[in-house]
C-alpha positions as CSV (number, residue, x, y, z in Angstrom):
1,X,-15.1,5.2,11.2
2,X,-15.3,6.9,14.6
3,X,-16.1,10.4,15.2
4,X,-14.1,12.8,16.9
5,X,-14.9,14.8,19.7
6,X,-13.8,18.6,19.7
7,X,-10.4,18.1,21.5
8,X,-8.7,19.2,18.4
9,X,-11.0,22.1,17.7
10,X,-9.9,25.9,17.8
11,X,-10.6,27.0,21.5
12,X,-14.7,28.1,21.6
13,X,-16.3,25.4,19.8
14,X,-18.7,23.0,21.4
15,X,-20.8,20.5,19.9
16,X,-24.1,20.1,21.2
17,X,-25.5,16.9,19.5
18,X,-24.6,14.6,17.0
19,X,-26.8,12.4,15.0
20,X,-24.7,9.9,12.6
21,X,-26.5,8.4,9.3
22,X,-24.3,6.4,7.8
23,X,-20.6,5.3,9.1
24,X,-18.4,2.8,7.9
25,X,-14.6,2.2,7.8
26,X,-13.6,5.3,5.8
27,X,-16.4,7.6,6.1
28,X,-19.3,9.3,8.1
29,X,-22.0,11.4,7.3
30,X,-23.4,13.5,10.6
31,X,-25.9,16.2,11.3
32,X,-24.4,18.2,14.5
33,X,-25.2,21.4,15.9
34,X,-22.7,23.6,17.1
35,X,-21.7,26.2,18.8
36,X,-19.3,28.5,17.4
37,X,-17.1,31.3,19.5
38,X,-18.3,33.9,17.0
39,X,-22.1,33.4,17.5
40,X,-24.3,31.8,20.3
41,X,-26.8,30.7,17.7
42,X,-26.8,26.7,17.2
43,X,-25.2,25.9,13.7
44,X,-27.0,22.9,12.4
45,X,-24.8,21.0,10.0
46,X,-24.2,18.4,8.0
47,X,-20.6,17.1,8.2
48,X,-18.8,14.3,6.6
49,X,-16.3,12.7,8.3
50,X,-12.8,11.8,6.6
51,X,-9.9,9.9,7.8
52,X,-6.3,11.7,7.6
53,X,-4.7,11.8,3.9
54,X,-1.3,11.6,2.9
55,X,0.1,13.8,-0.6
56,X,3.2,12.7,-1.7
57,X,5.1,14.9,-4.4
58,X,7.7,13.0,-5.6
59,X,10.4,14.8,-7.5
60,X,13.4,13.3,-9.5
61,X,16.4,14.1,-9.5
62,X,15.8,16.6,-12.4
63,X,13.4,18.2,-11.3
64,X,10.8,16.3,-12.9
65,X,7.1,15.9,-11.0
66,X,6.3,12.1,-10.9
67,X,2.2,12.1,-10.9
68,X,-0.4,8.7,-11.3
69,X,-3.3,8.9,-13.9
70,X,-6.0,7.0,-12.0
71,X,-9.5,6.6,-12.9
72,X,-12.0,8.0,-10.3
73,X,-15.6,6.7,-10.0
74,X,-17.7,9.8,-8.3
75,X,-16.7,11.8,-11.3
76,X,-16.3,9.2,-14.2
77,X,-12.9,10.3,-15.1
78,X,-9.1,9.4,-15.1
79,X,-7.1,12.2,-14.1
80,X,-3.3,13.2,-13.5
81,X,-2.4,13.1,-9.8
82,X,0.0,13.3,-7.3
83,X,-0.2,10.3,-5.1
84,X,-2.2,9.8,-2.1
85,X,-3.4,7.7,0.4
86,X,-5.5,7.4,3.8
87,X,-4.0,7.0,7.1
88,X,-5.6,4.1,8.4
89,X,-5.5,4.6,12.6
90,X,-3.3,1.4,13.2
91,X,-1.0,3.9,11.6
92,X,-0.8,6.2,14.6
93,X,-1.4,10.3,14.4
94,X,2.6,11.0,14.9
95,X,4.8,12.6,11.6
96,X,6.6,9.5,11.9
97,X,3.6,7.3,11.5
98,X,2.4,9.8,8.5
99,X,5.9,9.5,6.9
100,X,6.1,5.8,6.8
101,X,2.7,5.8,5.6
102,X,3.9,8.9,2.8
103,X,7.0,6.2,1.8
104,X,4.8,3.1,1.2
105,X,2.3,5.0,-0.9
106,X,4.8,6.3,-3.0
107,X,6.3,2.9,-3.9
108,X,2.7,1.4,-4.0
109,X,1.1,3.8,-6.6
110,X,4.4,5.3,-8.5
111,X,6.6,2.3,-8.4
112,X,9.2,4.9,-7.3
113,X,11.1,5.5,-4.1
114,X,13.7,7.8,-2.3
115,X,16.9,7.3,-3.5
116,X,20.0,7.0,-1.5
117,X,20.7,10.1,0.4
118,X,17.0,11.8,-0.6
119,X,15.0,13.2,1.8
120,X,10.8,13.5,2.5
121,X,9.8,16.8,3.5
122,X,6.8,17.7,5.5
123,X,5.4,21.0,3.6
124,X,1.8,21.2,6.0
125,X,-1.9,20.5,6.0
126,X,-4.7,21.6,4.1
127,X,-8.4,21.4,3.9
128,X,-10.1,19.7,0.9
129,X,-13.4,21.0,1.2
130,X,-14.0,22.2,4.6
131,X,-17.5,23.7,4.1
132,X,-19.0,19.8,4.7
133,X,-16.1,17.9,5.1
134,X,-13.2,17.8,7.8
135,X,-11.2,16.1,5.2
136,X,-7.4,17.3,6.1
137,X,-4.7,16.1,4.3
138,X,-0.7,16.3,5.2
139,X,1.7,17.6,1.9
140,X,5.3,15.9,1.8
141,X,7.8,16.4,-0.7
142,X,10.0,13.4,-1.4
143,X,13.6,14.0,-3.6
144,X,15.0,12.8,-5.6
145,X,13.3,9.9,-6.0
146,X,14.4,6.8,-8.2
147,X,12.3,3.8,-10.0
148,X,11.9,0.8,-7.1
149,X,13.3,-2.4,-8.0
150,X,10.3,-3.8,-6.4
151,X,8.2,-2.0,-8.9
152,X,4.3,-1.0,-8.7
153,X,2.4,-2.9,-5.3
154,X,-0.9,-0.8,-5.7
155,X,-4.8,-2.9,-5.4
156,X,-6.3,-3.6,-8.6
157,X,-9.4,-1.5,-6.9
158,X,-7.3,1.5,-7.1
159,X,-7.4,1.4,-11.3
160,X,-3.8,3.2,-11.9
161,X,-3.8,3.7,-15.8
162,X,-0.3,5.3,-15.6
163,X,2.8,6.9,-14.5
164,X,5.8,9.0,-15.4
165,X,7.4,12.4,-14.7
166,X,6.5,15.4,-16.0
167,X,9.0,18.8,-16.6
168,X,7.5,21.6,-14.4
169,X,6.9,23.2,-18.0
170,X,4.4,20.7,-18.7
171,X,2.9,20.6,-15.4
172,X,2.5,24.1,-16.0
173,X,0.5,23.7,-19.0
174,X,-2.0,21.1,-17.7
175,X,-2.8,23.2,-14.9
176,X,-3.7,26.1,-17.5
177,X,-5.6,23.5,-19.9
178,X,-7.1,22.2,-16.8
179,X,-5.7,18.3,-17.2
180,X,-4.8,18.8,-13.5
181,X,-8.0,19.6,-11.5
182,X,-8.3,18.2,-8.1
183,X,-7.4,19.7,-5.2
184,X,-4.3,17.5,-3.9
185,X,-2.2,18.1,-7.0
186,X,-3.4,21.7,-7.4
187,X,-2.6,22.5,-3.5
188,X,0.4,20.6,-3.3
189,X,2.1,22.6,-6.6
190,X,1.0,25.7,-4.9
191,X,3.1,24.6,-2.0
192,X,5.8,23.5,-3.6
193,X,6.0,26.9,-5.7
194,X,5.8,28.7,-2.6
195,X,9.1,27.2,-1.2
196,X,11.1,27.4,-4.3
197,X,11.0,23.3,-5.2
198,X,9.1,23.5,-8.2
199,X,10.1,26.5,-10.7
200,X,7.0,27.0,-13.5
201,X,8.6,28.5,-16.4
202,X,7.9,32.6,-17.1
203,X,4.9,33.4,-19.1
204,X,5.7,33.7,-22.5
């Protein structure tokens, strides 16, 4: 994948050099050194590169959070999640590009889509890890959503176990028994929370 340059770094920051390892169509892995606007001393750092990432949380017309258990190879688990996807760069960096590319992952994973009249919400960024990574991906809310007549178009590769929708109650509880641990889902519920589309149920 290609590397950026700093043009969409905070005013300040200069990179100095940049030695790639390894690259390929979805990821780089880069020692740079950097200058930061709080310190003149070099930062030397290793940084992997990520493309853009779509989080879709797609909500029926009940309220009900749709989420994907997929199986995941670096950590040898299926997991409940939100769906996701990369935006390739033939996508373009535009919200409408990201939107279109939002819609088709929904559909691809979920089997699901907008229903007439719903709408997809743009709800922000957020950093996966941003200690090594510059990983960033883009929250949308889409609702209500509806089953797609077309049904599930996701790549065997991808290993979806299973679907359905979950009551905020129960999303609530797999969060405490920690059946909902990566970042997306967690960051995307926090979101969601905070603007009043997803109401968790009162501590009993």
């Amino acid at each position: 994948m290609r590397c950026p340059d700093d043009a969409g770094a905070e005013s300040g920051w200069e990179t100095i050099s940049r030695e790639i390892h390894f690259a390929d169509p979805h990821v780089s892995v880069a020692t740079e050194e950097v200058r930061s606007p709080a310190c003149e001393r070099l930062h030397r750092w290793t940084v992997v590169r990520r493309k853009r990432a779509v989080i879709i949380a797609p909500l029926t017309a009940n309220g009900d959070l749709v989420m994907i258990r997929q199986e995941r190879v670096p950590i040898r688990a299926a997991i409940w999640e939100v769906p996701a996807g990369q935006i390739d760069e033939s996508d373009g960096p535009d919200a409408t590009e990201s939107a279109a590319v939002a819609l088709r992952e929904l559909r691809e994973e979920t089997g699901y889509q907008l229903a007439a009249g719903g709408e997809l919400l743009p709800l922000g960024e957020f950093f996966s890890s941003p200690g090594f990574t510059d990983e960033r991906g883009l929250f949308f809310v889409a609702r209500p959503v509806e089953l797609s007549a077309e049904g599930l178009a996701h790549q065997e590769a991808e290993s979806i176990l299973d679907c359905r929708a979950f009551k905020p109650a129960e999303v609530k509880a797999m969060i405490m028994h920690n059946e909902i641990r990566d970042s997306n889902t967690l960051g995307i519920c926090a979101k969601l929370i905070a603007r009043g589309l997803l109401a968790f149920p009162a501590f009993s």
